[in-house]
C-alpha positions as CSV (number, residue, x, y, z in Angstrom):
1,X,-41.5,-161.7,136.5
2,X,-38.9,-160.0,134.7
3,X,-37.2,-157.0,135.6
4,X,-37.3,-154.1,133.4
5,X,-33.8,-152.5,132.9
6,X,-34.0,-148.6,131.8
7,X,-30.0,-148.8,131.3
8,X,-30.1,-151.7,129.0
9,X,-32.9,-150.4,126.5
10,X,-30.7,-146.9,126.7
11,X,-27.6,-148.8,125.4
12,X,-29.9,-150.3,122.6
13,X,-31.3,-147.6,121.7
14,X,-27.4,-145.7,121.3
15,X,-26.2,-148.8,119.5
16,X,-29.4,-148.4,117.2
17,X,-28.9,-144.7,116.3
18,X,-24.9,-145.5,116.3
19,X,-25.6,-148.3,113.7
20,X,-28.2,-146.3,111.4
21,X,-25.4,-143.4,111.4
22,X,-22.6,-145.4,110.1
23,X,-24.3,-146.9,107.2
24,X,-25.9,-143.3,106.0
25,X,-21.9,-142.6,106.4
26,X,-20.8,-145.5,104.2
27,X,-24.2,-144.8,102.0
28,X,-23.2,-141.4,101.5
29,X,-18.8,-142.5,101.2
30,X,-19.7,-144.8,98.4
31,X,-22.0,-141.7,96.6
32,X,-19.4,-139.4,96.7
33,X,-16.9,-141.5,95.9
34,X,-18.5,-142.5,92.4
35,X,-16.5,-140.5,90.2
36,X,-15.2,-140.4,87.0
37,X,-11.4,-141.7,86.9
38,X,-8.8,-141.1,84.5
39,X,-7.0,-144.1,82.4
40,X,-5.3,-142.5,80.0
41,X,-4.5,-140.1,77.7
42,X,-4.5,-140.1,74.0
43,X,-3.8,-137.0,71.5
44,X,-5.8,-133.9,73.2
45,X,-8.7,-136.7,74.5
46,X,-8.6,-138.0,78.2
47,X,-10.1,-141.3,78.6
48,X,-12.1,-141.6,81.9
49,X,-13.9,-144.6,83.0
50,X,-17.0,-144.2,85.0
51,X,-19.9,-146.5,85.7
52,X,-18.1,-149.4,84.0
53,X,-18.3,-147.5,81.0
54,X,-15.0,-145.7,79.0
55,X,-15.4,-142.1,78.0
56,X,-13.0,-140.3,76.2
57,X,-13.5,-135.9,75.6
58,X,-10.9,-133.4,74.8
59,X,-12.0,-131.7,78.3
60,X,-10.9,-132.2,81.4
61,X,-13.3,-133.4,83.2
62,X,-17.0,-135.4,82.0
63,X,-20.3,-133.5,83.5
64,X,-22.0,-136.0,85.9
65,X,-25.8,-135.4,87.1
66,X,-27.8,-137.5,89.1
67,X,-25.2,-140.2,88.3
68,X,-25.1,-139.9,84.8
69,X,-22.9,-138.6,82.2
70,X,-24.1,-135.1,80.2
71,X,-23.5,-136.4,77.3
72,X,-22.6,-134.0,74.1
73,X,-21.5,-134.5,70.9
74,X,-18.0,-134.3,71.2
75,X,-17.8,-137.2,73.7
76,X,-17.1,-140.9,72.6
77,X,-18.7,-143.8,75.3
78,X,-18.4,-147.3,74.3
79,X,-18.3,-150.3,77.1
80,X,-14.7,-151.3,76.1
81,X,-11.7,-149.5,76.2
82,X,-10.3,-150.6,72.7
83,X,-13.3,-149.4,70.9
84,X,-13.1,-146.1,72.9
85,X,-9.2,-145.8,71.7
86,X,-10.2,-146.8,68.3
87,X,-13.1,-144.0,67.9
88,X,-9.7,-141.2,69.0
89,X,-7.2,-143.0,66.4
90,X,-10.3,-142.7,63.8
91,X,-11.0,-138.9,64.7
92,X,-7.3,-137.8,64.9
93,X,-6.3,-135.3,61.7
94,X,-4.4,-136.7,59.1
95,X,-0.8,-135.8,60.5
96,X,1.3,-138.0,62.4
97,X,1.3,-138.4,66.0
98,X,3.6,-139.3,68.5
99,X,1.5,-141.4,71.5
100,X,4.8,-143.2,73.6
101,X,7.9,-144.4,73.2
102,X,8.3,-148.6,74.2
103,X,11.5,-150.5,73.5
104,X,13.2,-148.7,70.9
105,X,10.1,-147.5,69.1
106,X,8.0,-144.5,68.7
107,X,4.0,-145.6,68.8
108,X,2.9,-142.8,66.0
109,X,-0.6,-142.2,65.2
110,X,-1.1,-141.4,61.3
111,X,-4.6,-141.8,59.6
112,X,-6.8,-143.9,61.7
113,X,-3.8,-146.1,62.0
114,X,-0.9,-147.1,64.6
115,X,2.8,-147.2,63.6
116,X,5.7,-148.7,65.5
117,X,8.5,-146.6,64.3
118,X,12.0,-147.6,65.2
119,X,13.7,-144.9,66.7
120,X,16.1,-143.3,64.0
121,X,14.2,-144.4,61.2
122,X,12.5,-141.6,59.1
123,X,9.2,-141.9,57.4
124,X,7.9,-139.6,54.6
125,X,4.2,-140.0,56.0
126,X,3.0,-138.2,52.8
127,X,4.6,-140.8,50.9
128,X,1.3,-143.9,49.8
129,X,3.6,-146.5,50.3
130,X,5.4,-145.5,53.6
131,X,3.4,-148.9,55.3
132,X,6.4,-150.9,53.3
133,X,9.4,-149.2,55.1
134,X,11.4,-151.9,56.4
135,X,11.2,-152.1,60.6
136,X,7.8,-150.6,60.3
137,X,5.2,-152.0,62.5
138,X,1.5,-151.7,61.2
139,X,-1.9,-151.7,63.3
140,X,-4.8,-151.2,64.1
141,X,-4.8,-150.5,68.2
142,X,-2.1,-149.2,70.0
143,X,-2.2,-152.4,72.4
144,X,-1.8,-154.4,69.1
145,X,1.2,-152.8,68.3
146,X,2.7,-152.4,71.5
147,X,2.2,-156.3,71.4
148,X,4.2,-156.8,68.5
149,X,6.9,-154.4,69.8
150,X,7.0,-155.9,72.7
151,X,7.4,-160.0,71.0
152,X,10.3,-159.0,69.0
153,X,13.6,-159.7,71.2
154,X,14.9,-157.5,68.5
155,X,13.0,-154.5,69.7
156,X,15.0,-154.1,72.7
157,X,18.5,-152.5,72.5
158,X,21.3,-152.8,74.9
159,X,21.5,-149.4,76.4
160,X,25.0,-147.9,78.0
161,X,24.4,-147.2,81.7
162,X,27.8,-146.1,83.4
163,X,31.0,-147.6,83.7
164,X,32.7,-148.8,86.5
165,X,36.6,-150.0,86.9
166,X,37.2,-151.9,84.0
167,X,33.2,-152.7,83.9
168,X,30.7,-151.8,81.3
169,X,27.2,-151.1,83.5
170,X,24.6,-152.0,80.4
171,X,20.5,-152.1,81.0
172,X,19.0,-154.9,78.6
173,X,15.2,-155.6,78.7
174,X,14.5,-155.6,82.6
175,X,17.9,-156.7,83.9
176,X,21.1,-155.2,84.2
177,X,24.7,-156.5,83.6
178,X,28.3,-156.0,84.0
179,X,30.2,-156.5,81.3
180,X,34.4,-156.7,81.1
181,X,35.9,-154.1,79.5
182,X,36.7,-155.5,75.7
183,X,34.3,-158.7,76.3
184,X,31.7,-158.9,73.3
185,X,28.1,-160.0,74.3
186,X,25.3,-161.1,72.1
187,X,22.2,-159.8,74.3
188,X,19.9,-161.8,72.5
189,X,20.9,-165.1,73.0
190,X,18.6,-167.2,75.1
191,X,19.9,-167.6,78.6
192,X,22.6,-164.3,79.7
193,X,22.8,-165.5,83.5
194,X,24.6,-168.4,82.6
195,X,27.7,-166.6,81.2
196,X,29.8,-166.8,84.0
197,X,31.8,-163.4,82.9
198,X,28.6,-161.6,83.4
199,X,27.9,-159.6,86.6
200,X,23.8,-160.1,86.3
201,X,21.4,-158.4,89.2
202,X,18.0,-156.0,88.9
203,X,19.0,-153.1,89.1
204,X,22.3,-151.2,88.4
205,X,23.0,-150.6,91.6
206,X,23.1,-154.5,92.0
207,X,25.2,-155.0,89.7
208,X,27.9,-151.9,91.0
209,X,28.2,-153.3,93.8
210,X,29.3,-157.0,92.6
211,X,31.7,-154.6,90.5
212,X,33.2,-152.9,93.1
213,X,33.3,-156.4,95.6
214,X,35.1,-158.5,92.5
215,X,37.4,-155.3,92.0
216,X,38.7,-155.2,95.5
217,X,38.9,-159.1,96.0
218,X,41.2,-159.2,92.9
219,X,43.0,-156.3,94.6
220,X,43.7,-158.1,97.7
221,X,44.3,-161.3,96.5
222,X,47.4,-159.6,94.3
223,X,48.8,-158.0,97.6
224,X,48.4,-160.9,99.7
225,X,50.8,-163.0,97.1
């Protein structure tokens, strides 16, 4: 016959109520957790995504209520975040403006349309034919334009970080180089690493340092002879 054991049906019953206390915990984690998040910002709207849905609203925060969104009239929902975007670019007044800056344009907003704007350049946006400005970049999303921004080599310029010894410290696209003091460098050739006069690293500090360790073995080699 077996033996009845108290202790063992205690420890059961603990593990039991242990068990049905974590998952109301995790129940209730997941619940709370549910909230709107922000992606991004465009104009005066904030574009949140909640529920696998996009909403966009000039306030700062979307209503939620028995998880689901209080919608009004000013809000704009949509399942994809491009048409969400699009709906803002449509509803923005007819002045230009400025979103963000990538490469060495301006994304501009301006009548339902996008603009890449090279940096410099001005446009009379008043002007009907202002869409033939040489350099302009034309669309309708700002991911399309940042896209074509972002294909043209020529969209990048060779920026003037420091200078070091008789060392140029220049940022170009993601890398950074050291260039000699008088040496003249076409950035958008194909392949910049394989110019031997080139210090070449990831960051500027990389590159410093290769300055300052080529400076000083030059140095000692000369007092050595």
């Amino acid at each position: 016959m077996a033996k009845y054991c108290s202790k063992c049906s205690f420890q059961s019953l603990l593990l039991a109520v242990f068990l049905l206390l974590l998952q109301t915990q995790i129940s209730y984690s997941a619940a709370t957790n549910n909230q709107p998040e922000i992606i991004r910002a465009i104009a005066n709207y904030k574009i949140f995504k909640f529920d696998k849905n996009f909403y966009a609203t000039v306030n700062n925060k979307l209503e939620i209520e028995r998880d689901n969104v209080l919608l009004t009239q000013d809000i704009i929902t949509g399942d994809k975040l491009s048409f969400v975007e699009q709906q803002i670019i449509n509803r923005i007044d007819k002045k230009p403006l400025f979103h963000a800056t990538v490469a060495s344009y301006n994304i501009v907003i301006y009548a339902g349309n996008v603009y890449g704007v090279p940096q410099g350049l001005t446009i009379n946006w008043e002007d009907t034919n202002h869409v033939s400005v040489p350099g302009l970049i034309l669309g309708k999303s700002i991911v399309e334009v940042q896209n074509q921004i972002l294909e043209n080599p020529r969209s990048w310029q060779p920026i003037l970080l420091d200078e070091l010894f008789k060392f140029n410290v220049v940022n170009f696209k993601d890398s950074f180089y050291g260039v000699p003091h008088g040496y003249n460098v076409d950035f958008y050739k194909d392949n910049l690493s394989s110019d031997s006069r080139l210090i070449t690293a990831g960051s500027s500090l990389s590159v410093k340092m290769e300055i300052i360790r080529k400076t000083f073995s030059i140095w000692i080699n000369q007092l050595i002879q």
